[in-house]
N, C-alpha and C positions, 0 to 999 in steps of 0.2 A: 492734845491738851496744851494750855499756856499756862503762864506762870510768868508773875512781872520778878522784878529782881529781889524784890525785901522776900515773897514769898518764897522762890528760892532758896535764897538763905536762908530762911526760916524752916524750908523743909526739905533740905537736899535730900537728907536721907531718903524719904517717903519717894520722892522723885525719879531718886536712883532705882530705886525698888521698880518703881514701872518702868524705866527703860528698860531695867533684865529681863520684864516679862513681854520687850518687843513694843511699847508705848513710844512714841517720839515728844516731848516736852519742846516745847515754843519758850526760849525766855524774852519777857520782854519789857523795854523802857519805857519810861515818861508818859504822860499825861493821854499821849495818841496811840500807845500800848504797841512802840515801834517792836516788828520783829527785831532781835539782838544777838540771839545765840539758841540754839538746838540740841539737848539733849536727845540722845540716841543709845540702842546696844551697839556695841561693835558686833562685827560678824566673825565668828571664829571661823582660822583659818583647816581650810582643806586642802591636804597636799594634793596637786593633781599628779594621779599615775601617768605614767606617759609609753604609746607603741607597745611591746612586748607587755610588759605588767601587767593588762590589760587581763592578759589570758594566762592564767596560773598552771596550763596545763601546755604550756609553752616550753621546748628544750632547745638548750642553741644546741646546731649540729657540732660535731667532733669536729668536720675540717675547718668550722668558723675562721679561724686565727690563721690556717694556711696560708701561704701565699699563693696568688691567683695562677693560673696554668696561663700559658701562653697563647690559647685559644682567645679568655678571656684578657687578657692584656691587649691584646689584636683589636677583640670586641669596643673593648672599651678607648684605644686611642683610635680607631679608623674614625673617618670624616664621614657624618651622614646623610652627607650631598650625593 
């Protein structure tokens, strides 16, 4: 939909009302009816879960928080050339 700018103003309201229901409003200027401005809904935000959260049926293990044994301290500095 468009809408030059008096009409606008004349019906923001009404306007509004269709972007909530997901419409995009064109406003627009002067005599050659320039695009100008874009009314829109915003998109409500979703938090994104992230790794673990995913799966609710998810338990950290007990030794999570341990510190690593020296097998893997080995593991992890050795070079793997």
């Amino acid at each position: 939909m468009t809408a030059t700018i008096f009409e606008a103003k004349t019906n923001l309201s009404e306007l509004i009302k269709r972007a909530q229901t997901g419409e995009t409003v064109t406003i627009t200027s002067g005599r050659d009816k320039t695009p100008v401005a874009k009314l829109s809904p915003i998109e409500t935000f979703q938090p994104k879960r992230l790794g673990v959260c995913y799966n609710p049926n998810f338990v950290l293990p007990a030794d999570f928080f341990d510190p690593p044994t020296e097998a893997e301290l080995n593991d992890w500095e050795s070079d793997p050339k």
